[in-house]
C-alpha positions in Angstrom: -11.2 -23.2 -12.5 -8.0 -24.3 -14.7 -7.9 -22.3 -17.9 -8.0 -24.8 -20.7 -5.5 -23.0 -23.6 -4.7 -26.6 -25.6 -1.2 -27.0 -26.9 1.9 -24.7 -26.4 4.6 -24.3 -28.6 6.0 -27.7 -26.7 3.0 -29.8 -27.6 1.5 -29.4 -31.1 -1.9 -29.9 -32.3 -2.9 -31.9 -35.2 -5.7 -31.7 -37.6 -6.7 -35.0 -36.5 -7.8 -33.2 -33.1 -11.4 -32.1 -34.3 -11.0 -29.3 -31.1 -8.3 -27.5 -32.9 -9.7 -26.7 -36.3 -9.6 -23.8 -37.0 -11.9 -22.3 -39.5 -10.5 -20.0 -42.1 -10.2 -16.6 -42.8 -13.5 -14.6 -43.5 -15.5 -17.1 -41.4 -18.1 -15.5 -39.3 -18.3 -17.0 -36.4 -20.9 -16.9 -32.3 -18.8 -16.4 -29.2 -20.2 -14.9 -26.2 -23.4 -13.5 -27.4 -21.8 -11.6 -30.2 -21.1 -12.0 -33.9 -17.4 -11.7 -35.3 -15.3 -12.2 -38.5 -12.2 -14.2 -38.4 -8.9 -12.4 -38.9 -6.5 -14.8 -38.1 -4.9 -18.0 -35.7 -3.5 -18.2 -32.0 -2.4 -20.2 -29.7 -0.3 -19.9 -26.2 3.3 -18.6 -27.0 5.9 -20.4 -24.7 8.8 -18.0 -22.5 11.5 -16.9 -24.9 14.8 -18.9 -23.6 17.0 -17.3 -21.0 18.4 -14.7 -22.0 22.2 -14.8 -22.8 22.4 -11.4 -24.9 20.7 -8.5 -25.5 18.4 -9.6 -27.9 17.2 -12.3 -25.7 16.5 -9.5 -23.2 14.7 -7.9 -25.6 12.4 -11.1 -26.4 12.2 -11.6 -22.4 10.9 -8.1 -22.1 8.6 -8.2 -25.1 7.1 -11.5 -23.7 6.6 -9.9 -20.1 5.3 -6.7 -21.7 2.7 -8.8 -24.2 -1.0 -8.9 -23.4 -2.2 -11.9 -21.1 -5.4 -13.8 -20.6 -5.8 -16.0 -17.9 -2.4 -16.1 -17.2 -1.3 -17.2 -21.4 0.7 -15.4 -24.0 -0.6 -15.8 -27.3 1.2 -15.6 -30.2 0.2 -15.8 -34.3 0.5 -19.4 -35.9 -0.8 -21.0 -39.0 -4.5 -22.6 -39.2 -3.2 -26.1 -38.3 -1.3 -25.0 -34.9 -4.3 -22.7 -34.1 -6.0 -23.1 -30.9 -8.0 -19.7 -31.0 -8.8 -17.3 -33.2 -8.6 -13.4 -33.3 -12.1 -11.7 -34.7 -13.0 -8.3 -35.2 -16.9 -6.8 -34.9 -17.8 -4.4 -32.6 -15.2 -5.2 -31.1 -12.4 -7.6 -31.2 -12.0 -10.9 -29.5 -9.6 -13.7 -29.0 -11.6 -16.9 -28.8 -10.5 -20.5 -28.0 -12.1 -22.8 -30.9 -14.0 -25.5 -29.1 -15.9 -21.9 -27.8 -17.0 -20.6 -31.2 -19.9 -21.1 -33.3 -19.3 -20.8 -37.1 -22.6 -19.7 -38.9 -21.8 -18.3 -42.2 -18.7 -16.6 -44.4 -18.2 -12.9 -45.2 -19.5 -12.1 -48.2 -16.5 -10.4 -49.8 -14.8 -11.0 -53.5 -12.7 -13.8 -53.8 -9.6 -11.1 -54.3 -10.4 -9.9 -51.2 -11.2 -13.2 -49.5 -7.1 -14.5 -50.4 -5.4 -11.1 -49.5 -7.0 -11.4 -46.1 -6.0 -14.9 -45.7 -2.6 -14.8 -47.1 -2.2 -11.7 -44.4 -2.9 -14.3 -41.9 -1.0 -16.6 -43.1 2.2 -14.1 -42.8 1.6 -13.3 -39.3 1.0 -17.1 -39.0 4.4 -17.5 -40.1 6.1 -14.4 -38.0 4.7 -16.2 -34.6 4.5 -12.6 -33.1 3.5 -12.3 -30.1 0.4 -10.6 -29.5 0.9 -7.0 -28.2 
């Protein structure tokens, strides 16, 4: 079986692609049998370019070194690029989209609710790979 992991860093996702949206931060959401809470948005990280110094050795190393899933890097990106999200529960999960089951929203302040997403939306923004 081929891995399905949507678009790379070469082939963005739209919101028009009903697969890829992403639901926000806070969501609760069904995968796998278990319950989780949306933290934040993934999607495959493409190889660093060759490496011509020693900060792209660095990257190259980092990128071998970074956790894989059926053979994919992921990396952070912003809700619109997301192909999967990261939850946390008993456990924490990394979930492709069109897998998930959203059932309901934390019940948090709206303070908290913002500071959680706008922490997602800076790691969004760094594209850091996942460790």
């Amino acid at each position: 079986m081929t891995p399905t992991t949507g678009p790379t860093d070469e082939t963005p996702c739209t919101a028009l692609d009903p697969q890829y949206i992403a639901p926000s931060v806070g969501a609760i959401f069904e995968y796998r049998g278990s319950t989780y809470r949306c933290n934040a948005w993934l999607r495959a990280a493409a190889p660093p370019p060759a490496a011509k110094g020693w900060s792209e050795v660095i990257d190259a190393l980092l990128f071998e070194a970074a956790f894989e899933r059926d053979g994919v890097r992921f990396r952070y990106c912003l809700r619109e690029e997301a192909t999967h999200v990261a939850g946390s529960g008993v456990c924490g999960c990394l979930a492709d989209i069109s897998s998930i089951r959203v059932t309901g929203r934390v019940d948090w302040p709206d303070a908290a609710l913002k500071e959680a997403e706008a922490t997602a939306i800076r790691l969004g923004r760094s594209g850091r790979i996942i460790g």
